[in-house]
Structure formats: structure tokens, C-alpha cells
N, C-alpha and C positions, 0 to 999 in steps of 0.2 A: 544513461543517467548516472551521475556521481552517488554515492554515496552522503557528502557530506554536500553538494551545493547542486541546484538545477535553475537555469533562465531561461524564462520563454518569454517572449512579446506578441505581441497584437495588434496590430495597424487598426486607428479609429479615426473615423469622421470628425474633419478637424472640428464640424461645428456643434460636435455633440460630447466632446473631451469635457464641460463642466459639468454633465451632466454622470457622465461615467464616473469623472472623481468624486463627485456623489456617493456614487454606490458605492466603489471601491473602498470607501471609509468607512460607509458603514455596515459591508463587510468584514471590514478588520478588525472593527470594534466588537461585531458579534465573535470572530472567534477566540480575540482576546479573550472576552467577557466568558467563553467557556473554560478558558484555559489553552487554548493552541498556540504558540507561538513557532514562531517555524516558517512563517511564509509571509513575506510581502510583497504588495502591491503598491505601483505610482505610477501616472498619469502623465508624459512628456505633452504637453501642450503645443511646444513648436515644433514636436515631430509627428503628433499626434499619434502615437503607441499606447501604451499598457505594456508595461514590465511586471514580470511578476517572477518571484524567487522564490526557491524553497529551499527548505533546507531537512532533510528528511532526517538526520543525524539528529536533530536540536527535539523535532516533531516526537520520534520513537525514542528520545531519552525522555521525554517528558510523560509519556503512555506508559513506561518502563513504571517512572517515580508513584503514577497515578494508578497501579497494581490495574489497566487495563491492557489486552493483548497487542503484541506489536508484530506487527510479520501477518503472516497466511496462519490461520488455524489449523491443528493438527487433526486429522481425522481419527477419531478413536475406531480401533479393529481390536474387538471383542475377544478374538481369539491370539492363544495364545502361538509362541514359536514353533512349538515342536507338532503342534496340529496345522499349520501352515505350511511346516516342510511335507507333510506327510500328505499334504492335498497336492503339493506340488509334485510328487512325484505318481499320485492318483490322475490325476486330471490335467496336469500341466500348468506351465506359472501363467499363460493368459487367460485361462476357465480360471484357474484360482483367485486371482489378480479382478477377475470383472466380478467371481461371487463376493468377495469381499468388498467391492464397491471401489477399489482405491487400482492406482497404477500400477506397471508392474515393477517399474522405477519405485516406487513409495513402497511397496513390498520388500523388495529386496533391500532398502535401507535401512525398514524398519527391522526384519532379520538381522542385519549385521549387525546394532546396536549392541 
């Protein structure tokens, strides 16, 4: 998946495409009406699809502006660096790594910080 663009489609039952662009709309309207813009939807009739686009670049500038989280949440790890290295070298970085609840990749990243 792009960063700034993704297209997926949907093969629909030719004889239920008015009913789907139904929904479709008034889907879009609900996430307008939150505030989401970033993804659209339509309805090919003579192909009978669903296209739907996103745009994840437009979606996470807008969560940015709106001070909520965009991306994966960070796990907060209570303890500090220098009692992390010292478990690592007590217990090992995978005992370490599972007490702390987090990876051992996410460990060692958060170290090098």
C-alpha cells in the first residue's frame, strides 16, 4: 500500500448496484459529517464494481490537525534505560523483552533513543 494513494474494487451483483450506491453515500456522508475525508467511494453500474480509494496521507494529516493519534500507539515502559540494560544483562533481552510486555525489536529501539 502507497503511502499517499490505495484502490481496491468489488465486483457487485449487477441487479443490486442501486441499492449498494445507496449505502455507499450514505456512508460517505457519515464520515464526512465526522470529519474524515480521505476515502472514496462509487458505484460503476455497467461494470458492476465498487471502487473505493483511500488516501491515507489526506486521512493522518487530518487526525494530525484534529490533536488525535495517528500511526500504532506507543506502549508506555515504566522503566527507565539504565534498569533495562541491567535486566538485559541479568536475565537476557527475551526474559527482559516479555517482562516488559513489549518486543525485543521495540526494546532495543526504545534504548537507542
Amino acid at each position: 500500500m502507497s503511502d499517499t494513494y490505495s484502490e481496491y474494487f468489488i465486483r457487485l451483483d449487477k441487479n443490486d448496484t442501486r441499492h449498494t450506491e445507496i449505502v455507499i453515500t450514505e456512508c460517505l456522508e457519515v464520515l464526512r459529517a465526522v470529519g474524515l475525508n480521505g476515502i472514496e467511494m462509487e458505484v460503476d453500474k455497467n461494470q458492476g464494481i465498487l471502487f473505493i480509494s483511500l488516501y491515507p496521507d489526506i486521512i493522518q494529516k487530518q487526525l494530525s490537525e484534529n490533536g488525535k493519534q495517528s500511526g500504532r500507539p506507543r506502549k508506555p515502559i515504566s522503566t527507565d534505560k539504565n534498569t533495562i540494560k541491567s535486566m538485559i544483562e541479568q536475565y537476557g533481552a527475551e526474559q527482559t523483552a516479555k517482562e516488559l510486555g513489549i518486543s525485543k525489536k521495540t526494546m532495543y529501539r526504545r534504548l537507542s533513543e
